[in-house]
C-alpha positions in Angstrom: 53.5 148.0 156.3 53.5 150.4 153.3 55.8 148.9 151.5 54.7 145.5 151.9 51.4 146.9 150.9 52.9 148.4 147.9 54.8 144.9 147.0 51.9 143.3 147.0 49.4 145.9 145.0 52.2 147.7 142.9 51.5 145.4 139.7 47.7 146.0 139.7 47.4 149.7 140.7 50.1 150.1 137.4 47.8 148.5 135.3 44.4 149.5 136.3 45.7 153.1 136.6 47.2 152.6 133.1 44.3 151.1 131.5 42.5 154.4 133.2 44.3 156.8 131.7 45.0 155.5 127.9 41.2 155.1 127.4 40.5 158.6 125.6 37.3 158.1 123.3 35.8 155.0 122.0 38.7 154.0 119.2 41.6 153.8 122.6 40.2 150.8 123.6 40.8 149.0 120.3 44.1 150.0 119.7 44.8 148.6 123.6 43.0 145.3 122.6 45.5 145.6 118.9 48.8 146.2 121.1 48.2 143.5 122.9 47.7 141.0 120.2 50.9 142.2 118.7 52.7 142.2 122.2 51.6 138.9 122.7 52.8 137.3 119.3 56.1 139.1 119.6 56.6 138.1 123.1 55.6 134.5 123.0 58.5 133.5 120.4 61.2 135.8 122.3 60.0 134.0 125.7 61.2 130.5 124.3 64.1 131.8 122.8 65.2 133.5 126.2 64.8 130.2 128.0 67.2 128.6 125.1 69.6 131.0 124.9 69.9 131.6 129.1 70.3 127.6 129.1 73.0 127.7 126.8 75.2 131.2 127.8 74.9 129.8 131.8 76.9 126.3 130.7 73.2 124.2 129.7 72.3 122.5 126.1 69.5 122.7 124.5 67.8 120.0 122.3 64.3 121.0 121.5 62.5 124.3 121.1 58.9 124.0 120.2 57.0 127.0 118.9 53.9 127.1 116.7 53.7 128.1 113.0 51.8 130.9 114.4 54.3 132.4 116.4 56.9 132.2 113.6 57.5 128.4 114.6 58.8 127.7 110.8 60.9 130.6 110.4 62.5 130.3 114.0 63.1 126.4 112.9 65.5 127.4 109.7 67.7 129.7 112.1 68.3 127.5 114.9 68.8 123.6 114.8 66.8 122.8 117.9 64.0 124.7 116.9 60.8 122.8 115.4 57.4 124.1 114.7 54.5 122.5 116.6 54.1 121.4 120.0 51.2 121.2 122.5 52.1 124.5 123.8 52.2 128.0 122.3 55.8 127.3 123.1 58.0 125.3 125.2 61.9 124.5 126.0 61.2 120.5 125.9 64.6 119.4 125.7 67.5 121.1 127.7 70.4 119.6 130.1 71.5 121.5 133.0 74.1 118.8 133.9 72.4 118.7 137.7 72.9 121.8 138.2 70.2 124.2 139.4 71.7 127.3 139.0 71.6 126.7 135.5 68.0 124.9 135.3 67.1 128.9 137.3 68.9 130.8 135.0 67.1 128.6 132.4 63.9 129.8 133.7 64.0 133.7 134.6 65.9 133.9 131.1 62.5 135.5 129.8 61.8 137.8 132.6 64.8 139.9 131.8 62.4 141.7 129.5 60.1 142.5 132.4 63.2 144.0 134.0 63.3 145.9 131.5 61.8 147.1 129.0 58.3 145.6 130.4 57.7 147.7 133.4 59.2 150.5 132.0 57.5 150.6 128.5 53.9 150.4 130.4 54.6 153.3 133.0 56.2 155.1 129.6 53.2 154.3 127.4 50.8 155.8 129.6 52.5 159.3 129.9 52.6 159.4 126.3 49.4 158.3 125.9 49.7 155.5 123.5 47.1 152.9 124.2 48.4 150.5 121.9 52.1 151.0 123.0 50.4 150.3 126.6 48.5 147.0 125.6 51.6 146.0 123.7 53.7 146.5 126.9 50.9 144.3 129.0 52.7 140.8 128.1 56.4 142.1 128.9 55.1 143.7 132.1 52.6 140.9 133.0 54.5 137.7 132.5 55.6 136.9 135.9 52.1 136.6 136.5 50.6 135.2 133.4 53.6 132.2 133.7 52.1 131.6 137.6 51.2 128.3 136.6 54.3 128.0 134.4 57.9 129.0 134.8 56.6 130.8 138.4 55.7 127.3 140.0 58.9 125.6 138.2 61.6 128.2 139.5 59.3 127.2 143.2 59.6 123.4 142.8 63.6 124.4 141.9 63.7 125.9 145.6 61.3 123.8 147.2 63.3 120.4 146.3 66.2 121.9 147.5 65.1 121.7 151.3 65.8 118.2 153.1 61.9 117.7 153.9 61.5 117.3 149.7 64.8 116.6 148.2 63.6 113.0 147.3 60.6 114.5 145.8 62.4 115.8 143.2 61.5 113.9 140.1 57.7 114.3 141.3 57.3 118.1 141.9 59.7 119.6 139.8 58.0 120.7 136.1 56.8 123.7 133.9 52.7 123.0 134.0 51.3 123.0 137.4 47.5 122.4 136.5 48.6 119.4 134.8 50.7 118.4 137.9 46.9 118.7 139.7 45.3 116.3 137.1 48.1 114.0 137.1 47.8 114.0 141.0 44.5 114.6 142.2 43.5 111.0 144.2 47.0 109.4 144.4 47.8 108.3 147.5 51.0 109.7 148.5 51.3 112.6 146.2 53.7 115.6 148.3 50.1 118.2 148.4 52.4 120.2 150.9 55.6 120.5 148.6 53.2 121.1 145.7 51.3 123.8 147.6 55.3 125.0 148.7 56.6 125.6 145.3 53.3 127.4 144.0 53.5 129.9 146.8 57.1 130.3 146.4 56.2 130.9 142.7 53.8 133.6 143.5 56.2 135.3 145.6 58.9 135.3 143.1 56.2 136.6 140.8 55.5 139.6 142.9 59.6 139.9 143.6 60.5 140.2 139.8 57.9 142.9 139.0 59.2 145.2 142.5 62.3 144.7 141.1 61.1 146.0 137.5 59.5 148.3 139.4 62.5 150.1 141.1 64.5 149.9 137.6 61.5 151.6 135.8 61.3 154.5 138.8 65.5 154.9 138.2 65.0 155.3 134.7 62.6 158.1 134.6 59.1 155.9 134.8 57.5 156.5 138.3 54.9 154.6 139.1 51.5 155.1 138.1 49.1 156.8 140.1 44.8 157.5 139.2 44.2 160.1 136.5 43.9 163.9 137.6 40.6 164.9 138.5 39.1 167.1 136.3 36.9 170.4 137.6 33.7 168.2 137.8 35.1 165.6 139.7 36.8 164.6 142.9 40.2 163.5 143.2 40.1 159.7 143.3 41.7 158.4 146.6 44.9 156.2 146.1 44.7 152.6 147.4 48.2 153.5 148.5 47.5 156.6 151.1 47.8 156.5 154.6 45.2 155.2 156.8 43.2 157.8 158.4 
């Protein structure tokens, strides 16, 4: 039961125990706010390119890579020939070929998430025992994106393993896709639409969320980076009681 319990809360004690203990004085939690606006724009473009270039090392092509000017969208476009700047989405893969096969279109996917492997987890655990708030808001996005891509890359690598069971395997064209609320809106009143494999490849999603960042978790603990636990209680204060303890 503990470690289930710590699968499950492991993400959010890191960052609320992190967010804790880098806010020293009224300027820490600006800079947090400032690393995380620069961790953002850095991650965004390296996200898409990730997808691309896992696509294209496991045996995929890929076509079209949209990214926005404001995520170096232009500069990105005179590097690589299936780049262009613009798009309805901070960034997206929009045209790729995995040939039919599905280990490709996953590798495709959790391309991106190497970086939460490593360095995300990591570089947040690290950035609070340094006590850099900004190196810990930067680290946010690395650490985070499992989650933040729920209704994303999450529910895609789900529909990916939901279709593959006999029950939705003809559902295929229907459920599989990278935007889940727009899957809703497309959805919501047609008769017929597959609620339950929908519902499926979300939860799958989640759980592979949760997965990915334990995962993270263990590599960051092996390199040095234990998890984070509440700030030391000062003289004044009584120790805070971890959410992780044993029941009494």
């Amino acid at each position: 039961m503990q470690r289930w319990r710590s699968f499950f809360s492991r993400p959010a004690l890191d960052t609320w125990y992190g967010l804790d203990r880098v806010l020293e004085g009224s300027a820490s939690l600006g800079w947090v706010f400032l690393g995380l606006a620069l961790g953002w724009w850095i991650y965004v473009p390296l996200h898409e390119l990730l997808h691309a270039f896992a696509c294209l090392a496991t045996g995929g092509e890929v076509t079209k890579l949209e990214v926005q000017p404001l995520y170096g969208g232009a500069v990105l476009a005179a590097i690589f020939p299936w780049v262009e700047a613009g798009g309805e989405y901070a960034g997206r893969l929009s045209g790729f070929e995995t040939h039919g096969n599905d280990l490709i279109y996953l590798a495709t996917d959790f391309g991106p998430f190497l970086m939460t492997l490593f360095p995300g987890v990591w570089a947040l655990r690290k950035a609070v025992s340094l006590a850099k708030p900004w190196l810990y808001g930067g680290a946010l996005p690395f650490a985070l994106a499992p989650f933040l891509s729920l209704t994303g890359d999450a529910y895609e690598i789900g529909s990916i393993l939901t279709t593959r069971l006999p029950t939705f395997r003809d559902r295929l064209d229907v459920l599989r896709g990278d935007d889940a609320l727009l899957w809703i809106e497309t959805h919501a009143g047609v008769a017929g639409a597959p609620w339950g494999g929908f519902i499926l490849s979300a939860f799958l999603g989640l759980l592979w969320a949760f997965a990915t960042y334990a995962l993270a978790a263990a590599i960051a603990t092996r390199l040095g980076a234990a998890p984070l636990t509440p700030r030391p209680a000062t003289a004044e204060e009584p120790a805070e009681s971890s959410l992780e303890g044993e029941a009494p």
